[in-house]
C-alpha positions as CSV (number, residue, x, y, z in Angstrom):
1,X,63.1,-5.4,43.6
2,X,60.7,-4.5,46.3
3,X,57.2,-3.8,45.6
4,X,56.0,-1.2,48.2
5,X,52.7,-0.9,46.5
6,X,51.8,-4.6,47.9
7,X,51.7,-4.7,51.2
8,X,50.6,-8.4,51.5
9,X,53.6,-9.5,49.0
10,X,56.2,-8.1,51.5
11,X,54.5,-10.7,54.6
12,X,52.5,-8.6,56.2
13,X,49.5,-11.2,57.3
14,X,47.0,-8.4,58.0
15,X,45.5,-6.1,54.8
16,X,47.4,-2.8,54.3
17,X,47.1,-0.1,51.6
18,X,50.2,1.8,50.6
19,X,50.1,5.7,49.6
20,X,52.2,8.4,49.5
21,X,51.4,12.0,51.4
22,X,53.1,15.5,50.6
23,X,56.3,16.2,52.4
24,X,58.8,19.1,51.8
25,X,61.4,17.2,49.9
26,X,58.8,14.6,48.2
27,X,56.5,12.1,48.4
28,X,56.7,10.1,51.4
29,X,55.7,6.7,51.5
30,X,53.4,5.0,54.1
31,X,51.6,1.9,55.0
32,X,48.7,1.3,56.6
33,X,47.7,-2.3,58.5
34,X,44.1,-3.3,59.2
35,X,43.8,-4.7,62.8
36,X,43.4,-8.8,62.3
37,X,39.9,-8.6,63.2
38,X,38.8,-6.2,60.4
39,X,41.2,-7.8,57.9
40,X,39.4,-11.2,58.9
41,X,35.7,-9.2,58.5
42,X,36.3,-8.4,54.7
43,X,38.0,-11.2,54.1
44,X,35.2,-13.5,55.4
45,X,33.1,-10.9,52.9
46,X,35.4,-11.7,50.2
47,X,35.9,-8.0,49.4
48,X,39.0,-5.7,49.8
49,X,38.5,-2.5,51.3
50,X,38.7,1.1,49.3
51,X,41.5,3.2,50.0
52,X,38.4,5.6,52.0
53,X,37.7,2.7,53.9
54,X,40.6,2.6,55.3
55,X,40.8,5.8,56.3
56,X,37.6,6.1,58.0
57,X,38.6,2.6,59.8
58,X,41.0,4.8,61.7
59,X,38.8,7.1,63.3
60,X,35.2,4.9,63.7
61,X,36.3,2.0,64.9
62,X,37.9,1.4,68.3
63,X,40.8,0.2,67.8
64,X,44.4,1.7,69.3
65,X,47.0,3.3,66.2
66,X,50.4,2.8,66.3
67,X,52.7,5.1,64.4
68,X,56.4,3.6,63.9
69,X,59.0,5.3,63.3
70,X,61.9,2.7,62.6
71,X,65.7,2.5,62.5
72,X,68.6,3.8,60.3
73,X,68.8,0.8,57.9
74,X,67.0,0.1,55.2
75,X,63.0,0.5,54.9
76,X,59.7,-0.3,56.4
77,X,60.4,-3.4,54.2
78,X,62.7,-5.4,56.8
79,X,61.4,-8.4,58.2
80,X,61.9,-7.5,61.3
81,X,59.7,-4.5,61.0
82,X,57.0,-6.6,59.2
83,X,57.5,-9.1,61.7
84,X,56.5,-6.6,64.4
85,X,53.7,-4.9,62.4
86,X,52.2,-8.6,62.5
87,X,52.3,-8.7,66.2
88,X,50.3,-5.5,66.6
89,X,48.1,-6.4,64.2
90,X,47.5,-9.3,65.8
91,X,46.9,-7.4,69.0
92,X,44.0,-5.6,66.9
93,X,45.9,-2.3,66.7
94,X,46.3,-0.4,63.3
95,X,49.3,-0.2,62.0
96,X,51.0,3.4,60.5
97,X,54.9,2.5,59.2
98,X,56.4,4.7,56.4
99,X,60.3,5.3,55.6
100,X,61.8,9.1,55.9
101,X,62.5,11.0,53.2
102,X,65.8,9.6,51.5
103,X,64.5,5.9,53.0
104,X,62.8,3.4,50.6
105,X,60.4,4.9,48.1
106,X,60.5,8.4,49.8
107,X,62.0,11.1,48.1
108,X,64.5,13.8,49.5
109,X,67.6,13.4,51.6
110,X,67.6,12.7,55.4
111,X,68.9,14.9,58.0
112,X,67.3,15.2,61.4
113,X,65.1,18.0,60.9
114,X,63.7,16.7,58.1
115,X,63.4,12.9,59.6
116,X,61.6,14.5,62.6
117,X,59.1,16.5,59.9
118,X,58.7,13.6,57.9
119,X,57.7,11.9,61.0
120,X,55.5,14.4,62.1
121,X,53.7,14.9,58.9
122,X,52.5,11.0,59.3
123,X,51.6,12.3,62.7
124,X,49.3,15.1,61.4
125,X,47.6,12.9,59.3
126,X,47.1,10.3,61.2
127,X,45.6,12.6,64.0
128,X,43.4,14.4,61.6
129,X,41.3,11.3,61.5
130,X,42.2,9.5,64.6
131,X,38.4,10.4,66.4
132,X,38.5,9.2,69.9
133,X,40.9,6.8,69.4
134,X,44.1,6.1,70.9
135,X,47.3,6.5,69.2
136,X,50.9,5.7,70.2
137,X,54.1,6.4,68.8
138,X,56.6,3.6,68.6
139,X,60.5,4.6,68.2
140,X,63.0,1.3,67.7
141,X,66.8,2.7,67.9
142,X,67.1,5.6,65.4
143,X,63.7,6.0,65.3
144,X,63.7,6.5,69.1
145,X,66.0,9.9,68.8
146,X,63.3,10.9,66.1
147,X,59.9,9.8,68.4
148,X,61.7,11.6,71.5
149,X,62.4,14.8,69.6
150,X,58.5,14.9,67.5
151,X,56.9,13.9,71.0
152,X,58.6,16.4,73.0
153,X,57.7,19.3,70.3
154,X,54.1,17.9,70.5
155,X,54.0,17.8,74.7
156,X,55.2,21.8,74.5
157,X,52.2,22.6,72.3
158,X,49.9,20.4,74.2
159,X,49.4,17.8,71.1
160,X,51.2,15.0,72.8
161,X,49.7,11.6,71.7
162,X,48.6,9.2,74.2
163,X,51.7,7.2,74.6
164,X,55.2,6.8,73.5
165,X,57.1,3.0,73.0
166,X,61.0,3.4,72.8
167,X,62.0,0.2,71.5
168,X,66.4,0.0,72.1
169,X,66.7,3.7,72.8
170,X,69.9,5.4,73.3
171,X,70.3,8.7,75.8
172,X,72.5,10.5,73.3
173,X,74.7,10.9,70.5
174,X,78.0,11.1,71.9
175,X,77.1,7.8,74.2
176,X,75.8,5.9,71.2
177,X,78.7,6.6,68.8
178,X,81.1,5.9,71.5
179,X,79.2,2.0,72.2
180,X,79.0,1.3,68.5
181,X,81.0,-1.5,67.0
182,X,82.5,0.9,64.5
183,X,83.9,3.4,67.3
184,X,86.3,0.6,69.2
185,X,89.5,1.9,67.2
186,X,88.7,5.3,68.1
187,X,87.9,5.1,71.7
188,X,91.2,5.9,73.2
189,X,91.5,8.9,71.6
190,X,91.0,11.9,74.2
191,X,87.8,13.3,74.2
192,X,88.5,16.7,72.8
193,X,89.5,14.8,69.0
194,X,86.5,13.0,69.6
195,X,84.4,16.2,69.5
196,X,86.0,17.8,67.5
197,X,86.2,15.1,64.5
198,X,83.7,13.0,65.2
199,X,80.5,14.6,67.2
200,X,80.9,18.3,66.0
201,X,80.5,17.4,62.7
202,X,77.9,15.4,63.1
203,X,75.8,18.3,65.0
204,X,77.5,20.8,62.4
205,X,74.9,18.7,59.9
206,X,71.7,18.6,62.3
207,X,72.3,15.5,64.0
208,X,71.4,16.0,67.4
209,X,69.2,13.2,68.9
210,X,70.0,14.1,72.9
211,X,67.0,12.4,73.7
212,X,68.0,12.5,77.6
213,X,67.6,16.5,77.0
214,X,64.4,15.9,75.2
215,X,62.2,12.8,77.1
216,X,62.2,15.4,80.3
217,X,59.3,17.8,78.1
218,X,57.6,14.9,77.0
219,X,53.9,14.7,78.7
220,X,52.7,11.7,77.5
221,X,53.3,7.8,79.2
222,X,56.5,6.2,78.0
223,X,57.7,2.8,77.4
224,X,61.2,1.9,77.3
225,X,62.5,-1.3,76.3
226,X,65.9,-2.9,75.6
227,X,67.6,-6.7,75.6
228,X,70.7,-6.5,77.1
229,X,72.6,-8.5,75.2
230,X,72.0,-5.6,72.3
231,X,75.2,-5.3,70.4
232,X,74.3,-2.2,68.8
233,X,73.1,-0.2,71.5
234,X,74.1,-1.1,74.8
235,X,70.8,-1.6,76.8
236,X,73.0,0.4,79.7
237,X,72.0,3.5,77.2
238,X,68.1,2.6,77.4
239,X,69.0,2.1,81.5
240,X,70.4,5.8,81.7
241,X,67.7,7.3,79.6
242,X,65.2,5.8,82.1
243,X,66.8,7.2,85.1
244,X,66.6,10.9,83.5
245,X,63.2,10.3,82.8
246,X,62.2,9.2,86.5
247,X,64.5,11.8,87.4
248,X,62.2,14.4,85.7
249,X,59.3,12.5,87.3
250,X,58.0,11.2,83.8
251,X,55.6,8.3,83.6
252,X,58.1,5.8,82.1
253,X,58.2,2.2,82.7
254,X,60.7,-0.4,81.7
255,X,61.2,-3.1,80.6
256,X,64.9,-5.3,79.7
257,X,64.9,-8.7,78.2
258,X,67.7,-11.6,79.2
259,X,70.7,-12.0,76.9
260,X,69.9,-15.7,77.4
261,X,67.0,-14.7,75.0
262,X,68.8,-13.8,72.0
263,X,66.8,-10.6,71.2
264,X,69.5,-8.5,70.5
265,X,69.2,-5.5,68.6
266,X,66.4,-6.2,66.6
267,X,64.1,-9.4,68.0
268,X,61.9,-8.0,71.1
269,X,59.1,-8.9,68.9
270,X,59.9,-12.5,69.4
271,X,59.1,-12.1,73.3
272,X,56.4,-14.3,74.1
273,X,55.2,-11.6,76.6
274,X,55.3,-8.3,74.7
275,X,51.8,-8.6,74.1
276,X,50.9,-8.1,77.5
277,X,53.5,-5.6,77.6
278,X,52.3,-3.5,75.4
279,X,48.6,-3.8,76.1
280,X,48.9,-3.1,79.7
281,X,51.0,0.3,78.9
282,X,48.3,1.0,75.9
283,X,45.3,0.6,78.6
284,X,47.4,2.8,80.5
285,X,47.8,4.9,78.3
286,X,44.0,5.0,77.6
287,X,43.0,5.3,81.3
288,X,45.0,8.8,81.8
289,X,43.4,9.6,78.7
290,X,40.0,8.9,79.7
């Protein structure tokens, strides 16, 4: 049974406090991950920092935040999202991952209104005591439908953050249903049954996610990076979303990894080089700021 009150017992390296915040439909469970270098300063003290400690690590020391939004399987459990939260920590970046309601130990029922609120009420708190420092949101696959749609409502009020990572985006939902695995019986049907059985009831529910509609608002830097040998989502789907961004004349950069690399769906954090990756986009990020 997993233990989302230990952080450290799920194999995150770094020190992490798990709470809960307030959302509409429940509590909503989050983690928090200490850059390494002030996880190694209380360790070296041999104390473990207060829950208030943490918090005010956020905003007073300068460090950048990254808020992750993840996938539709599972939790913020997986070990390839702990796996990942290593490498940023590693990069001395604090670490914000927590599951959407109806995910993990959150409470409710997803749909993508309240995936996107869930998302944006980790935002809010974040930002409320963030200071000076910088703080990007990080989408992988699902997740990236939710970051495109909570960054795009935050760029129209004026609250974007300071950059955005999609990490094996897709442009929309009809393109991504129709390049899963599951939809290869169904593809030869004509595209009016596909609508109407498939896609209308899907919007009929909420589920939306036409991030190509959506990353043309957003404000902020973006990121975009796929492998292409991705067997889930076709890294031709993180291609088109690009060209509608530069389209729009967004600040997005990407990036695609070899097949020959094995990264897949779900492995870009074994890329020797996405540390540079990402630190060069988050300097970026901090010059415009700045």
């Amino acid at each position: 049974m997993t233990d989302y009150d230990n952080v450290s017992a799920n194999g995150v390296t770094s020190i992490g406090r798990s709470f809960y915040l307030d959302g509409d439909m429940g509590k909503i469970g989050v983690w928090h991950m200490l850059p390494e270098s002030l996880s190694a300063m209380y360790r070296e003290k041999g104390i473990h920092p207060l829950d208030e400690d943490m918090e005010e690590a956020i905003g007073t020391e300068k460090y950048p935040v990254v808020l992750y939004a993840h996938g539709n399987s599972f939790d913020r459990t997986i070990s390839h999202r702990r796996e990942l939260y290593n490498v940023l920590n590693d990069m001395d970046y604090h670490v914000i991952a927590f599951d959407y309601r109806g995910y993990g130990d959150s409470e409710g029922s997803p749909t993508e209104e309240g995936i996107v609120s869930d998302t944006r009420l980790v935002y809010d708190y974040v930002k409320e005591r963030i200071g000076n420092n910088s703080l990007i949101v990080w989408g992988h696959s699902m997740g990236t439908g939710v970051s495109t749609k909570l960054v795009m409502d935050l760029s129209c009020e004026e609250r974007a953050p300071d950059g955005l990572i999609l990490e094996a985006p897709f442009n929309n939902l009809h393109d991504v249903v129709m390049h899963h695995p599951f939809s290869l019986p169904i593809r030869w049907w004509p595209e009016a049954i596909i609508e109407s059985i498939i896609l209308d009831p899907l919007r009929s529910v909420g589920l939306i996610m036409d991030s190509d509609k959506r990353i043309i608002h957003i404000k902020c830097p973006i990121l975009i990076m796929h492998a292409a040998d991705d067997h889930v989502i076709p890294a031709k789907l993180g291609r088109m979303l690009k060209d509608v961004a530069s389209a729009a004349n967004r600040d997005v950069s990407y990036f695609e990894f070899d097949s020959n690399r094995g990264f897949q769906h779900k492995f870009i954090y074994l890329a020797e080089e996405l540390k540079t990756i990402v630190r060069e986009f988050v300097l970026k990020c901090e010059r415009i700021k700045h």
